[in-house]
C-alpha positions, -999 to +999 in steps of 0.1 A: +000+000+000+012+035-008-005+065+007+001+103+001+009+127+026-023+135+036-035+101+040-050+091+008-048+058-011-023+058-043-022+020-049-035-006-029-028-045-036-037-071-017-017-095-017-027-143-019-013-153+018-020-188+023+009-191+052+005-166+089+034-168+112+022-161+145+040-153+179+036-181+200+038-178+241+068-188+245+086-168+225+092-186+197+066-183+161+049-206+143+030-210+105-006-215+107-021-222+075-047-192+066-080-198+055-096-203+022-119-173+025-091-149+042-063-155+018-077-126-005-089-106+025-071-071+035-047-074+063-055-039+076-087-021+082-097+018+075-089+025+117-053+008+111-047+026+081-054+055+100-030+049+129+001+039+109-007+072+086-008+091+123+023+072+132+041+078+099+033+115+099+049+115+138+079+102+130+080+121+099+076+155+120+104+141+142+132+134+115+123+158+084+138+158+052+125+152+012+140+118+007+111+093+006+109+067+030+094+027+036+080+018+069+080-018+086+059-016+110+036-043+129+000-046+146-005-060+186-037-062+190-051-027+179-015-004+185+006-003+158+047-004+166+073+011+143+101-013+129+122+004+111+118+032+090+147+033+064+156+056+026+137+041-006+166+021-020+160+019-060 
Protein backbone atom coordinates (compact mmCIF):
# COMPACT_ATOMS: atom_id res chain seq x y z
CA UNK A 1 0.00 0.00 0.00
CA UNK A 2 1.18 3.54 -0.81
CA UNK A 3 -0.54 6.46 0.65
CA UNK A 4 0.15 10.31 0.08
CA UNK A 5 0.91 12.65 2.58
CA UNK A 6 -2.28 13.54 3.57
CA UNK A 7 -3.54 10.06 4.04
CA UNK A 8 -4.96 9.05 0.77
CA UNK A 9 -4.78 5.78 -1.12
CA UNK A 10 -2.32 5.79 -4.27
CA UNK A 11 -2.21 1.96 -4.86
CA UNK A 12 -3.54 -0.60 -2.94
CA UNK A 13 -2.82 -4.52 -3.58
CA UNK A 14 -3.69 -7.10 -1.68
CA UNK A 15 -1.66 -9.54 -1.68
CA UNK A 16 -2.73 -14.30 -1.88
CA UNK A 17 -1.26 -15.30 1.76
CA UNK A 18 -2.01 -18.85 2.31
CA UNK A 19 0.86 -19.08 5.15
CA UNK A 20 0.53 -16.63 8.94
CA UNK A 21 3.44 -16.78 11.15
CA UNK A 22 2.23 -16.15 14.48
CA UNK A 23 4.01 -15.29 17.91
CA UNK A 24 3.56 -18.05 20.01
CA UNK A 25 3.78 -17.81 24.07
CA UNK A 26 6.81 -18.77 24.48
CA UNK A 27 8.60 -16.76 22.55
CA UNK A 28 9.23 -18.57 19.66
CA UNK A 29 6.60 -18.33 16.15
CA UNK A 30 4.92 -20.61 14.29
CA UNK A 31 3.00 -21.00 10.51
CA UNK A 32 -0.57 -21.51 10.70
CA UNK A 33 -2.11 -22.17 7.52
CA UNK A 34 -4.74 -19.23 6.63
CA UNK A 35 -8.01 -19.78 5.49
CA UNK A 36 -9.56 -20.26 2.24
CA UNK A 37 -11.92 -17.34 2.45
CA UNK A 38 -9.08 -14.90 4.21
CA UNK A 39 -6.30 -15.47 1.84
CA UNK A 40 -7.66 -12.60 -0.54
CA UNK A 41 -8.86 -10.55 2.53
CA UNK A 42 -7.13 -7.09 3.52
CA UNK A 43 -4.71 -7.40 6.34
CA UNK A 44 -5.53 -3.87 7.56
CA UNK A 45 -8.66 -2.10 8.22
CA UNK A 46 -9.70 1.85 7.55
CA UNK A 47 -8.90 2.47 11.74
CA UNK A 48 -5.29 0.75 11.12
CA UNK A 49 -4.70 2.63 8.13
CA UNK A 50 -5.39 5.50 10.03
CA UNK A 51 -3.01 4.87 12.93
CA UNK A 52 0.05 3.92 10.90
CA UNK A 53 -0.69 7.22 8.62
CA UNK A 54 -0.76 9.08 12.31
CA UNK A 55 2.28 7.20 13.22
CA UNK A 56 4.11 7.82 9.86
CA UNK A 57 3.27 11.52 9.94
CA UNK A 58 4.87 11.49 13.85
CA UNK A 59 7.87 10.20 13.03
CA UNK A 60 8.01 12.12 9.90
CA UNK A 61 7.55 15.50 11.98
CA UNK A 62 10.40 14.12 14.18
CA UNK A 63 13.16 13.38 11.51
CA UNK A 64 12.26 15.78 8.41
CA UNK A 65 13.76 15.79 5.18
CA UNK A 66 12.54 15.17 1.19
CA UNK A 67 14.01 11.79 0.68
CA UNK A 68 11.13 9.31 0.61
CA UNK A 69 10.90 6.71 3.04
CA UNK A 70 9.38 2.71 3.61
CA UNK A 71 7.99 1.79 6.91
CA UNK A 72 8.02 -1.77 8.57
CA UNK A 73 5.87 -1.62 11.03
CA UNK A 74 3.62 -4.29 12.92
CA UNK A 75 -0.02 -4.61 14.62
CA UNK A 76 -0.46 -5.96 18.58
CA UNK A 77 -3.65 -6.19 19.01
CA UNK A 78 -5.11 -2.66 17.89
CA UNK A 79 -1.50 -0.42 18.52
CA UNK A 80 0.65 -0.33 15.84
CA UNK A 81 4.69 -0.43 16.61
CA UNK A 82 7.29 1.10 14.34
CA UNK A 83 10.06 -1.34 12.94
CA UNK A 84 12.24 0.45 11.12
CA UNK A 85 11.80 3.18 8.95
CA UNK A 86 14.65 3.30 6.41
CA UNK A 87 15.61 5.60 2.63
CA UNK A 88 13.73 4.14 -0.61
CA UNK A 89 16.64 2.13 -2.04
CA UNK A 90 15.95 1.91 -5.95
Amino acid sequence: MRLSPDGAVLEHQIGGKDVAVRLALDGTTAEHEVATADRARACLNEGMIADLQALVRGVEASFPDDAGHDFQFAFEGARVHLLQRRAITR
